[in-house]
C-alpha positions in Angstrom: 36.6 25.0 27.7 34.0 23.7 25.0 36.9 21.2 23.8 36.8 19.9 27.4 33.3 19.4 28.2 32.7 17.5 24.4 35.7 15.4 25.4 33.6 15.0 28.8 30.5 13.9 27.4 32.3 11.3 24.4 33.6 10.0 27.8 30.7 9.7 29.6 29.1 8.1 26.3 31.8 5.5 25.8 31.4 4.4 29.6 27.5 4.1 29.3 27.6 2.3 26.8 30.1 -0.3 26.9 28.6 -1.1 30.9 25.3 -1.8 29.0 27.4 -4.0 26.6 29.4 -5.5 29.2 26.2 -6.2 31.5 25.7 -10.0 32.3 22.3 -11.2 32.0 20.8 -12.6 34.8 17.3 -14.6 35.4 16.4 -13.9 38.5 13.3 -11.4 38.5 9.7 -11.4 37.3 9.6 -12.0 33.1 6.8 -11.6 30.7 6.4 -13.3 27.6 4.7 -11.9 24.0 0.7 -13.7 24.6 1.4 -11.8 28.4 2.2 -15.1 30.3 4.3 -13.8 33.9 7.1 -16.5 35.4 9.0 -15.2 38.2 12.4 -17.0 38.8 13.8 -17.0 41.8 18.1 -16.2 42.7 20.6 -19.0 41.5 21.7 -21.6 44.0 25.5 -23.0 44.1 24.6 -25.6 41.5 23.3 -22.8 39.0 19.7 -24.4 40.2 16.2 -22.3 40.4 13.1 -22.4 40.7 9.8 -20.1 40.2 6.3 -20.0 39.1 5.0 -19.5 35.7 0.9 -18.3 35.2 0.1 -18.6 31.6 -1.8 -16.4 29.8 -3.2 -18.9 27.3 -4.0 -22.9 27.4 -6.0 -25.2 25.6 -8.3 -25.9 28.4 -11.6 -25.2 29.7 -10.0 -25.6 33.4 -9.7 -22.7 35.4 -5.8 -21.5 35.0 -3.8 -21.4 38.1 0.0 -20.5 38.8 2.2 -23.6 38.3 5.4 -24.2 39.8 9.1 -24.8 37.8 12.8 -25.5 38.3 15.5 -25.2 36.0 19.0 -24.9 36.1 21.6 -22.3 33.8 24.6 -22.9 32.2 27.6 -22.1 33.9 27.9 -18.2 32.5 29.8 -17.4 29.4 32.3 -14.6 29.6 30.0 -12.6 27.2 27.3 -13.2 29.5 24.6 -14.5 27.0 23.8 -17.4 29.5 21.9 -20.9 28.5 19.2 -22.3 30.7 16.6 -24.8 30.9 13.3 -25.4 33.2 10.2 -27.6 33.3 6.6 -26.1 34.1 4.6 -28.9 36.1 1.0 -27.3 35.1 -1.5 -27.8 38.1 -4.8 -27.5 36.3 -4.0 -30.0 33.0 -2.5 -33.1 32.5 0.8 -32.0 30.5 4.2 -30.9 31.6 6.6 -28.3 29.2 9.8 -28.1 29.0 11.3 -24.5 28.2 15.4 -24.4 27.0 17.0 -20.7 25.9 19.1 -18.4 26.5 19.2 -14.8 28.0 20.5 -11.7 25.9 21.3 -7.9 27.1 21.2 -5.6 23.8 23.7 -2.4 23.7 20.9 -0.4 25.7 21.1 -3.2 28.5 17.7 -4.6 27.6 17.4 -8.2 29.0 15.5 -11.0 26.9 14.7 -14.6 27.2 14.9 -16.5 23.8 13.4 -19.6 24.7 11.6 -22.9 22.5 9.3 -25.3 24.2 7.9 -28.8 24.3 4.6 -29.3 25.7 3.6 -33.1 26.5 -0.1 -34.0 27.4 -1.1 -36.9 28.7 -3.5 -39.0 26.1 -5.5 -42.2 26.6 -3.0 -44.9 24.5 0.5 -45.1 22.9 -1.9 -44.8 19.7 -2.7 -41.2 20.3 0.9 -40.4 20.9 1.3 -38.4 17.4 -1.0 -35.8 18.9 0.7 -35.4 22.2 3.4 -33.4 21.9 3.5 -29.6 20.7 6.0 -27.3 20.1 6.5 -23.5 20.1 8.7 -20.6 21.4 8.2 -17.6 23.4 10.5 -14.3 23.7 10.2 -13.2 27.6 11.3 -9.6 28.8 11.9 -8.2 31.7 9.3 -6.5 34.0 11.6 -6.4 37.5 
C-alpha cells in the first residue's frame, strides 16, 4: 500500500509540473510592470492583433497622467509557447508616443512574465533637438488577472 500511494503522488508531481511547463503564455489579462504601471490587453483577434490601455505609474511631466490607449500585434505562437509581441502606447496627456517589443515567458511554476524594451519619442521644437528626443528603457510586466 505505501509503495502505491508514493508511486501516486511522483505521478501526480510529474503531471503538475510538466502542465506548468507545457502552459502557453498568453497576453490577454491585466499586467503590472516593476515602477507599478497597469496595461490591460485585451483577447487576440484573427490577425494575432490587440489592443488595451496602459496608465503609467511614472512620466516626466507635470501633466496630470491619464490612461492611454495601445495596439499591438503577437507573433504567430511558437510551439514552446514563449510568444513575441509588439505594441505602441499613444500617451494622451504628453506629446510622445512608445513603442514596447518582448516577449511572454511561463516559468516551471506557470508564472507568466512580460520581457519587454521600449522606445519613447517626444516631440521637440526642431530637427536640432532631435539628439534629446528619444529614450530608451525596459520593463518586466507580471501578471495580476
Amino acid at each position: 500500500m505505501g509503495n502505491h500511494s508514493f508511486l501516486l503522488v511522483l505521478t501526480m508531481a510529474l503531471l503538475r509540473l510538466s502542465t506548468a511547463s507545457a502552459r502557453k503564455c498568453e497576453l490577454q489579462g491585466l499586467w503590472r510592470n516593476q515602477l507599478g504601471s497597469n496595461m490591460t490587453l485585451s483577447a487576440l483577434d484573427a490577425t494575432g492583433g490587440f489592443t488595451g490601455s496602459y496608465h503609467t505609474a511614472v512620466a516626466a511631466t507635470n501633466k496630470q497622467i491619464l490612461v492611454s490607449p495601445l495596439k499591438g500585434v503577437q507573433q504567430h505562437p511558437s510551439a514552446k509557447g514563449q510568444v513575441t509581441f509588439g505594441f505602441t502606447v499613444q500617451w494622451q496627456f504628453a506629446d510622445s508616443i512608445t513603442v514596447f517589443v518582448g516577449q511572454c515567458f511561463v516559468d516551471h511554476r506557470g508564472k507568466e512574465t512580460l520581457e519587454t524594451t521600449w522606445l519613447l519619442r517626444e516631440e521637440v521644437p526642431s530637427r536640432k533637438d532631435s539628439w534629446k528626443a528619444t529614450r530608451i528603457g525596459t520593463n518586466v510586466f507580471t501578471r495580476l488577472k
